[in-house]
N, C-alpha and C positions, 0 to 999 in steps of 0.2 A: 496280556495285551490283546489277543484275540477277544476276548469279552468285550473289550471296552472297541474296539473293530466292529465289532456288531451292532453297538449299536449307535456308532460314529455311522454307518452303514443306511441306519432305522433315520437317524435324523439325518443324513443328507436327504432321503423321499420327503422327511417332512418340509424340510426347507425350500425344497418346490413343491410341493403341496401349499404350501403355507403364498410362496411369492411367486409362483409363477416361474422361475429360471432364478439362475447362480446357484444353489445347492449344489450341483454335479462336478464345479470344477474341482471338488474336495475330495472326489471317487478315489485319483490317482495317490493324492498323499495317504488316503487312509489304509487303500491297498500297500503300499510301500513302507509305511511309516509301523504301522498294526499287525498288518499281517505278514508284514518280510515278504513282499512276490520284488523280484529285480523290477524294476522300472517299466522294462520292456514288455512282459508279461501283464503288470499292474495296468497299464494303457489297451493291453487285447480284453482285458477282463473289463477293463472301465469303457468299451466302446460295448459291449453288451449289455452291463448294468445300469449307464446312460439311455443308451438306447431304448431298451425295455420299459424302462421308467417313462423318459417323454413320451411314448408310443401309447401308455393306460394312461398320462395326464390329458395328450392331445386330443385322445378321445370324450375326456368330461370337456373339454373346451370345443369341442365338435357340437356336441349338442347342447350348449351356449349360444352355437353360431358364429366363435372367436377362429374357427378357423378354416383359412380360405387356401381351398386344395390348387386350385389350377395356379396362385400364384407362388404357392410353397415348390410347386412341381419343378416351376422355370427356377428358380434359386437355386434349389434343389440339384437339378441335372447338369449343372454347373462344379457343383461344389464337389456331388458324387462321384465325377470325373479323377477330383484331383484327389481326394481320397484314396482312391483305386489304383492308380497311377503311384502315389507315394506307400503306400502298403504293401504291392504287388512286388515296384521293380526298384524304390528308393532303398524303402527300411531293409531287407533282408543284403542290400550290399554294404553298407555303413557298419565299418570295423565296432567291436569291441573297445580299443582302446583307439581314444584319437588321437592323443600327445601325452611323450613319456620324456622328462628332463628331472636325472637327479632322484630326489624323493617326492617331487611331483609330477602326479598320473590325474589327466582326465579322460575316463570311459563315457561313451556315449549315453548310459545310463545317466551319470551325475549332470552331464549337460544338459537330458533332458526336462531333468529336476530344476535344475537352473534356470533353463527358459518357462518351466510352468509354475516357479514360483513368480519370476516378472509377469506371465498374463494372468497369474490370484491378483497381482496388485493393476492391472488396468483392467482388470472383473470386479474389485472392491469399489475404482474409482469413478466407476459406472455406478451401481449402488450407490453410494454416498453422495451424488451428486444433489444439490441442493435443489434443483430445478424441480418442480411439480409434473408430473405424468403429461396433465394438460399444455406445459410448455411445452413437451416432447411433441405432444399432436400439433402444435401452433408453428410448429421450426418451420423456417423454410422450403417453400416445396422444391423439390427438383425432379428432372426426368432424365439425367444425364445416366448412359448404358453405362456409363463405365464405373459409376455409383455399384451399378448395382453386381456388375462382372467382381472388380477388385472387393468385394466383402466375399461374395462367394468363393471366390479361389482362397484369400485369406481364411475364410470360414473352414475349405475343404481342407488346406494346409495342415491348422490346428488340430483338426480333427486325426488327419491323419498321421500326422509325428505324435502328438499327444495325448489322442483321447478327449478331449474338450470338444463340446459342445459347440460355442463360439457363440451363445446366446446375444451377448455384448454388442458381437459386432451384426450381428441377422436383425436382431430388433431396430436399431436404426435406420439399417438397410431398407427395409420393410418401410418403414416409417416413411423415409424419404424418397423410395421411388415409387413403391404404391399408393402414397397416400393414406395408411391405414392408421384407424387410432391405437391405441398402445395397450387396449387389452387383445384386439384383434391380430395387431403384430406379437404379442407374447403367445399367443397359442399358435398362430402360423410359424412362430420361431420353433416351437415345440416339435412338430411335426417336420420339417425343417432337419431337425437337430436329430428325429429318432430314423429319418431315411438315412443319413450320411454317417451316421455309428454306428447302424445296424449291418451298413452296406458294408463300411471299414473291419466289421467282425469278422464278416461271410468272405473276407477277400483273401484273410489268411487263415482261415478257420483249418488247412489242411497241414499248413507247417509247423503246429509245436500242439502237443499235449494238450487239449485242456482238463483239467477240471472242477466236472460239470456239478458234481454235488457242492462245493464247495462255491463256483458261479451261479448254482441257481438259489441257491440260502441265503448270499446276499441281494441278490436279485429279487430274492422275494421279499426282502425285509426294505428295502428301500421301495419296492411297491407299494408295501402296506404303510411306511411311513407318508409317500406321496398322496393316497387315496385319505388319509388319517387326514394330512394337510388339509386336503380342499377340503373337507365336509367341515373342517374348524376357522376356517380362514377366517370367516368371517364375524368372525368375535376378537379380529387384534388389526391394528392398525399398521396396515401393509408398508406402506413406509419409513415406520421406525423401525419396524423389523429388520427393512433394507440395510439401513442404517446400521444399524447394530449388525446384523450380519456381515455389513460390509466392512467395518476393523474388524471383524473375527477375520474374516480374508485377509486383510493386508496383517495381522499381528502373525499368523501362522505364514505367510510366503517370507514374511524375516526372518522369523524363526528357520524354513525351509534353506534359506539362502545360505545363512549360520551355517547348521549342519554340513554342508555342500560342501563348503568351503573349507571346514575340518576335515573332511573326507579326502579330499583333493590333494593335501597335505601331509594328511596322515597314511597313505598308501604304501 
């Protein structure tokens, strides 16, 4: 199973290489699912391997010119906040087991399985939506602060109970209170996205073990999948990709739910 971890590992870089964001939200099942890490751990590991990853794509998208530092910064120091705050003083008090009736037990690990299968399915239905990029740029504009407050806290949330990125919810964001077109907000989300999991890393980096042979092997391999992506992207048609990558999401968070579900039960 480890093999096939490796290189579930290799193509989630390529799948942002390839589209620009959603690849990542698949870090946490491939850790848990491939390589046995508890949930809990799977998410400290996947705010590094996320991290690192958007941090070398953001930078091909830099010198593009898709991505714009001073407005990533304000989203950014918003979302970092709540990251920090949920890592720090949330996660390490939140029991083990949250409810025991009978021969059903839910541990906060399976919960959080739970909840990251439901945001694979509103990360898919993002992806599949039928709308064209350029409708995205055309939405209506808005400049309301609390647009852009409520994704960032949202965004910081995910980040920090889950390990997610929250590309989903940043790119819109962007879109709608900056004004930016949607390759400009897909690299701003990036950079975005590798401040607030690199940050969520370093926040508990001192309470549990890592290791690092084993963090930096996939770390590198999802590097070299993402650098692979971009130099080929542009020989496949970015939106059916989406597309099709988007049921791989939603067919595996059912799947994900499945499981959960027997677990729950079978305790």
């Amino acid at each position: 199973m480890q093999v096939v971890g490796y290189l579930s590992t290799l193509l989630i870089g390529l799948s942002l290489g390839l589209m620009g964001a959603g690849g990542s939200i698949l870090t946490v099942p491939v850790l848990v699912y491939f390589f046995r890490l508890e949930p809990a751990s799977a998410v400290r590991y996947s705010l590094f391997i996320v991290g690192s990853t958007s941090s070398i794509s953001s930078i091909a998208k830099f010198k593009q010119g898709e991505v714009l530092f001073k407005k990533g910064i304000i989203f950014a120091s918003i979302s970092i906040v709540m990251v920090w705050l949920i890592r720090s003083f949330i996660i390490p008090k939140i029991p083990a087991v949250l409810w025991h009736w009978h021969d059903v037990t839910l541990t906060f690990g399976m919960l959080s399985m739970i909840i990251f299968s439901l945001l694979m399915m509103m990360a898919a239905r993002t992806m599949m939506q039928a709308k064209k990029d350029c409708d995205l740029e055309q939405a209506e504009k808005s400049n309301s602060i609390s647009i852009l407050i409520g994704c960032a806290v949202a965004t910081g949330v995910l980040t920090g109970f889950l390990g997610a990125g929250g590309g989903f919810l940043i790119v819109p964001a962007l879109t709608l209170f900056f004004h930016l077109d949607i390759k400009k907000a897909v690299g701003t989300s990036l950079f975005i996205i590798s401040l607030n999991t690199l940050s969520g890393f370093l926040s508990d980096l001192g309470l549990q073990e890592v290791n690092w042979t084993f963090l930096l092997l996939t770390t590198a391999l999802a590097i070299t999948g993402a650098v692979v992506g971009q130099r080929i992207s542009h020989l496949f048609n970015t939106r059916q990709l989406r597309l099709c990558f988007g049921w791989f999401i939603l067919i595996l968070a059912i799947v994900i739910l499945a499981v959960q579900a027997g677990e729950i039960t079978n305790l």
